[in-house]
Steps between C-alpha positions, in 0.01 A plus 500: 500500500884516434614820274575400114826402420709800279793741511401895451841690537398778378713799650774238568883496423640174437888440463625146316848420449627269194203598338561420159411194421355191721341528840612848540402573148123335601505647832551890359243450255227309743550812704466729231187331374365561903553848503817561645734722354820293458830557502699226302904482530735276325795534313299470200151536553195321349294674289232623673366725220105395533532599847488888578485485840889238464836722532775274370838635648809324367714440870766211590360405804762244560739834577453590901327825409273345243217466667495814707543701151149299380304580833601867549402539093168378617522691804549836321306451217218386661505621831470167698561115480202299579622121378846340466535211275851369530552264169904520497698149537585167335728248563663244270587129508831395696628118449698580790326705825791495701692599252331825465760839522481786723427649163186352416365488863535846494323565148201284592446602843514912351260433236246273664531642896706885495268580212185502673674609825593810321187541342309440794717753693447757261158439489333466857552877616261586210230208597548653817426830415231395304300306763608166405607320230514124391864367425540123294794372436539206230676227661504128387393145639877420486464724832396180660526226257887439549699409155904425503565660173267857561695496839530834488168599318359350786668665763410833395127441483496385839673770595253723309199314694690518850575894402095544360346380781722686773408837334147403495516500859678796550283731275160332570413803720577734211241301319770399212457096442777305322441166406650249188372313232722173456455345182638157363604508175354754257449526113795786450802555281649416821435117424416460125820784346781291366746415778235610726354261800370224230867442361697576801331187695497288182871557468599464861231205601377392183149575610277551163247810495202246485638329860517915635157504446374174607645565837232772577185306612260749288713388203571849383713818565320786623446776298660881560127639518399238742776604733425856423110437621645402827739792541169713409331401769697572770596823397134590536272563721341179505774361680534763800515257752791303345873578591760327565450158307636301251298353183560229282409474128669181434260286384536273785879449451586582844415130674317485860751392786 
């Protein structure tokens, strides 16, 4: 008879970056609701004040010292670092990928790859320490469903997969896993703000919200919480045998080859 299905982190410290509002926002508080005491950074964090167990620290993790400041607040408040949730990145719509600047390359590849390498680095001698730890990293189906104008969006989530699953291999023994969630397109501010996602391909491709949608077979967006359920999971125990693999949420966007 197979063990229930559930998450008990009690006695666990959980870290999230862009935690205030969307899947990091979900993620912090599916944690929370588990047992975990979480730490929640963000420039401005989301309010969390239901949660007792939630410490919202205001940090710009898109500076190079960002995330380090986050993990070594956890770190010394706490005294360890059980779970990493990296949340951090976004990209925007480009009519022209090779047109792209050194500028921009550089600002999407910080915030959606150097972000989680710097949290990741701050954060593994502590899992170590601790007898393990379980590391995921929020990366994107645009790591391997190729688009011209998220040219660079999609580079750095690849690069986040190639970079997730080569630590997983180098700190299996340690017993730390690290493995990403990849969604498709999620109900956020990301998409629905104005000038977000919604407007920025309607403007550039003159593809209507409704069309957006249509294109994922399920007919839907997934939800933060949804994404947030899957994060859960493999932060806990329940998935101690998993490391080093990539999951989809996409409601079947990304097509078989």
């Amino acid at each position: 008879m197979g063990s229930e299905l559930r998450a008990d982190l009690e006695g666990k410290v959980a870290v999230v970056t862009a935690a205030s509002r969307g899947i990091g926002f979900a993620s912090a508080r599916a944690l929370a609701r588990a047992g975990a005491v979480v730490v929640a950074g963000a420039r401005s964090p989301g309010e969390f004040e239901e949660f007792e167990r939630v410490n919202a620290v205001a940090v710009d993790l898109a500076k190079p010292g960002g995330p380090a400041t986050l993990v070594e607040f956890a770190a010394n408040r706490h005294g360890r670092v059980d779970i990493l949730v990296n949340a951090f990145g976004g990209g925007v719509y480009r009519i022209d990928g090779a047109a792209v600047s050194d500028g921009d390359w550089a600002e999407t590849l910080d915030s959606n790859l150097m972000s989680a390498v710097r949290a990741c680095r701050a954060a593994v001698p502590h899992m170590i320490a601790a007898g393990g730890g379980s590391i995921v990293n929020i990366s994107s189906v645009n790591a391997a469903l190729a688009d011209f104008g998220f040219i660079d969006y999609c580079t750095a989530k690849a690069a986040l997969n190639s970079f997730s699953k080569s630590l997983s291999v180098g700190l299996a023994h340690h017993r730390v896993r690290v493995n990403t969630v990849s969604p498709g397109p999620v109900t956020t501010r990301r998409w629905t703000d104005k000038g977000g996602l919604f407007d920025q391909l309607k403007q550039g491709l003159g593809v209507t919200r409704d069309a957006v949608v249509s294109s994922v077979p399920l007919g839907r967006f997934a939800e933060p919480d949804e994404v947030a359920a899957l994060v859960l999971f493999l932060a806990s125990d329940q998935a101690a045998m998993i490391t080093g693999s990539d999951f989809p949420i996409d409601g079947g966007l990304i097509p078989v080859v």
